[in-house]
KEDOVO-978021 format. One record per residue (C-alpha): residue in one letter; x, y negated, z negated. Coordinates in nm, 4 decimals. Layout:
BEGIN
MARTI   resn          u          v          w
MARTI      A          X          Y          Z
...
This chain:
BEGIN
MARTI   resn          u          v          w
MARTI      X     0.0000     0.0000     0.0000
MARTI      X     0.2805    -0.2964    -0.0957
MARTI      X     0.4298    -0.2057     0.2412
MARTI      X     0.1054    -0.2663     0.4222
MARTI      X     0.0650    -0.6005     0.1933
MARTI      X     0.4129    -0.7056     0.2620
MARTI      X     0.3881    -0.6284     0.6665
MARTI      X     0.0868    -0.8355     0.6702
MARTI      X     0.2748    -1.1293     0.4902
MARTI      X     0.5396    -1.1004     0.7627
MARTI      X     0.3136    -1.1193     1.0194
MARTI      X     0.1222    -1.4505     0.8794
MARTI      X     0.4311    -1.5805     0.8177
MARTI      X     0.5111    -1.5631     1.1666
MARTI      X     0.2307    -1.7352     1.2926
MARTI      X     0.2209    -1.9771     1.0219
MARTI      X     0.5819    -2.0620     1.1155
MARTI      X     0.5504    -2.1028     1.4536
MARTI      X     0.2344    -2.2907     1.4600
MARTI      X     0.3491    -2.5337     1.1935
MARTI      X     0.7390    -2.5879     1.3720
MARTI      X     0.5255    -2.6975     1.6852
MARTI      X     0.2737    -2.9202     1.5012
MARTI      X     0.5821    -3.0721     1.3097
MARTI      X     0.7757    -3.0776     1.6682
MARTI      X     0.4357    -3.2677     1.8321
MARTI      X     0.4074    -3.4869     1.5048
MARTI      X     0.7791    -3.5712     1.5486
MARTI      X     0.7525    -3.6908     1.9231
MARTI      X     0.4338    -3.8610     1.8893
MARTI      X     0.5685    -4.0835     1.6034
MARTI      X     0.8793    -4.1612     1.8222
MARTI      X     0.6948    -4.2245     2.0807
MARTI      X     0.4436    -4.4822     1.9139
MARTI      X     0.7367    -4.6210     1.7230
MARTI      X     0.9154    -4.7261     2.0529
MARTI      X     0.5933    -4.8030     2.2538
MARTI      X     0.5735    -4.4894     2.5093
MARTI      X     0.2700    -4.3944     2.4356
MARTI      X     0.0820    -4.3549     2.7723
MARTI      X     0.4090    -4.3947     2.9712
MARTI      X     0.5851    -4.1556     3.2242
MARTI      X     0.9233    -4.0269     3.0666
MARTI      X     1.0200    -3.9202     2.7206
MARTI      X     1.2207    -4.0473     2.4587
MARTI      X     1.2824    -3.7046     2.3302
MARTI      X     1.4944    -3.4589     2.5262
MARTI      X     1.2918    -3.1816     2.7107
MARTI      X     1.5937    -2.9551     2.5612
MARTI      X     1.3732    -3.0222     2.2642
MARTI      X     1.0504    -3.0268     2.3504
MARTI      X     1.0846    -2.6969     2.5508
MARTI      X     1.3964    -2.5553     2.3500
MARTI      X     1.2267    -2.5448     1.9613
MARTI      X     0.9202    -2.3499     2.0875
MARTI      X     1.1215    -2.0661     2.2640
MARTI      X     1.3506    -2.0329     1.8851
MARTI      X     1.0220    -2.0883     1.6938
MARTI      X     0.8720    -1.8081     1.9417
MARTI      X     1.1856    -1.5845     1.9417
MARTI      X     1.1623    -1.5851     1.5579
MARTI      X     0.7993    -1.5462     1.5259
MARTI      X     0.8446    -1.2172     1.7459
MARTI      X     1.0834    -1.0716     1.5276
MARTI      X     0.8730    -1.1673     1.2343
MARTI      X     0.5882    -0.9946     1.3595
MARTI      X     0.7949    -0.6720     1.5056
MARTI      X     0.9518    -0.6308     1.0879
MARTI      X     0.6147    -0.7233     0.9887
MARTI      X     0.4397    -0.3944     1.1770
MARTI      X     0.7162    -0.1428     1.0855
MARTI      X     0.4891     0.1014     0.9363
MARTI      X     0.3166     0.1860     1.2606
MARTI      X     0.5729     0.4606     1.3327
MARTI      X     0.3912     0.4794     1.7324
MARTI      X     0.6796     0.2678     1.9045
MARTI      X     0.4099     0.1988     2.2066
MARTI      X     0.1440     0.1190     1.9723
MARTI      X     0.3814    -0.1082     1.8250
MARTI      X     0.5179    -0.2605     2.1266
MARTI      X     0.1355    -0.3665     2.1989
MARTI      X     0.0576    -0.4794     1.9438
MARTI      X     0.3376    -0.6934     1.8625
MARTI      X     0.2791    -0.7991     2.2570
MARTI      X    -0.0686    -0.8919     2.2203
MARTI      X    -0.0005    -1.1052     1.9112
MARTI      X     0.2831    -1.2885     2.1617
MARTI      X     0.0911    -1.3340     2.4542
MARTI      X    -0.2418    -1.4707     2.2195
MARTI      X     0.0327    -1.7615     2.0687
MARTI      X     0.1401    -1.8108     2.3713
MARTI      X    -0.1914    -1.8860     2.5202
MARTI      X    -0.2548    -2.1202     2.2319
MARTI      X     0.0347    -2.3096     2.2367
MARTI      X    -0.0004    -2.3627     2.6068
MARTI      X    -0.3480    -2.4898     2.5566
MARTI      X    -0.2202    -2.7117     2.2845
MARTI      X     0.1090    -2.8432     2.4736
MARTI      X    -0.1429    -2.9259     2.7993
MARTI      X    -0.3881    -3.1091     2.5246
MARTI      X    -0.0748    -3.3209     2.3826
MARTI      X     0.0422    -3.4420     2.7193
MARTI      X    -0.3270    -3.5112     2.8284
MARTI      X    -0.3810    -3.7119     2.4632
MARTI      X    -0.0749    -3.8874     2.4627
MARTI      X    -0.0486    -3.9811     2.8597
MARTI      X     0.2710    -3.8193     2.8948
MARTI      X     0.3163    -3.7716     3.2439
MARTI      X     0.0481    -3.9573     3.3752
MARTI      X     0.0074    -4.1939     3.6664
């Protein structure tokens, strides 16, 4: 039972640390973007090493997260599914909420 407990942890950890490194990361650019008056203008003051770099870490760590996090599932395929699913469902939700920043913030617009 702790193991069960303690994979589950792992695996809201991961999404709770992803999520939250990508709110802070949007929170971060949007204040540095009002703070220097780009809000609504083409171009970034942040690097897009940044803003595309600290999701793939946040994501790469969130995977591994979640793959320690199912370890008592001793079916490496059900595993590998699993772990996949959870991946491709954040991924989906951080692409909707990337798209929704630009869109709110006018990044990128004409």
């Amino acid at each position: 039972m702790r193991g069960r407990i303690a994979g589950m942890r792992l695996i809201a950890l991961a999404w709770i640390q992803f999520f939250g490194g990508v709110a802070i990361l949007f929170s971060c650019d949007y204040y540095v973007r009002w703070r220097d008056g780009w809000l609504g203008n083409t171009g970034t003051p942040t690097s897009d090493v940044i803003l595309l770099g600290v999701p793939l870490v946040l994501g790469f760590v969130a995977i591994i997260l979640l793959w320690r996090g199912t370890k008592n599932i001793k079916n490496l395929w059900l595993r590998l599914a699993i772990v996949s699913a959870q991946a491709i469902i954040g991924f989906l939700i951080y692409s909707m909420a990337a798209l929704w920043y630009v869109v709110d913030t006018g990044i990128d617009s004409l």
